[in-house]
N, C-alpha and C positions, 0 to 999 in steps of 0.2 A: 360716834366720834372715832375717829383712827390717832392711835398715838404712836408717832417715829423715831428710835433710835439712830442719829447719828456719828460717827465717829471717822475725821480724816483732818485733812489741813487745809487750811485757805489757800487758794490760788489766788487772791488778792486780795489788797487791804481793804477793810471797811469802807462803805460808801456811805456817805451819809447826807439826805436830802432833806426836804421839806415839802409839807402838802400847802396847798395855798389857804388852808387856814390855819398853819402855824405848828402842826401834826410832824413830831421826828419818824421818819422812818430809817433807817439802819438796814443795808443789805451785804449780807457775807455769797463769798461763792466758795462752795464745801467740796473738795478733791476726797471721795471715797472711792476704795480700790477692795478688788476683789479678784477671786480667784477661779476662776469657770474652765472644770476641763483644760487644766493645766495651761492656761494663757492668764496674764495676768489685763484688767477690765477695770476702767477708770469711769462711776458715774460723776456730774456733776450737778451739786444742788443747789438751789440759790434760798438764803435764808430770808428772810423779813422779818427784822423786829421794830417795834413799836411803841412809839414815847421813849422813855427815859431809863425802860427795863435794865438793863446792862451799863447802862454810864459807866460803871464804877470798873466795867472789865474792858473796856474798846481801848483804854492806853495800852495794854496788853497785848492786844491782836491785831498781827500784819500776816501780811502775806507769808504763806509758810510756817507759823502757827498750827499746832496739833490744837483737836477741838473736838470735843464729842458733844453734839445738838441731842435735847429731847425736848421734840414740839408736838405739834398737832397737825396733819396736811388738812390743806382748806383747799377746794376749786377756785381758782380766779372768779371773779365775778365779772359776768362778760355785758 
């Protein structure tokens, strides 16, 4: 299992969908920045969370919100 510390700011507000049987999903897009050989380097991650985990934090979070993620990266499942 691989566990990932992140830390940066949303480039956008929470999206929040549905699976057609009824399943929350929750998608953040995470602005982290870095510094490589004196140029500064912008990755961007896209979060997924699931069900009802964070309710209590998404009135909180908009775009441009500091945020520091720790998850676990998964492969898509193709």
């Amino acid at each position: 299992m691989n566990h990932l510390m992140l830390a940066g700011h949303l480039g956008t507000d929470p999206e929040v969908r549905y699976t057609s049987d009824g399943k929350k999903i929750t998608t953040l897009r995470l602005a982290v920045n870095t510094r490589r050989s004196g140029k500064d380097d912008t990755m961007w991650w896209r979060l997924t969370i699931w069900d009802e985990q964070f309710d209590r934090m998404m009135p909180y979070l908009k775009k441009g919100s500091a945020l520091i993620a720790f998850g676990e990266i998964k492969r898509p499942e193709i």
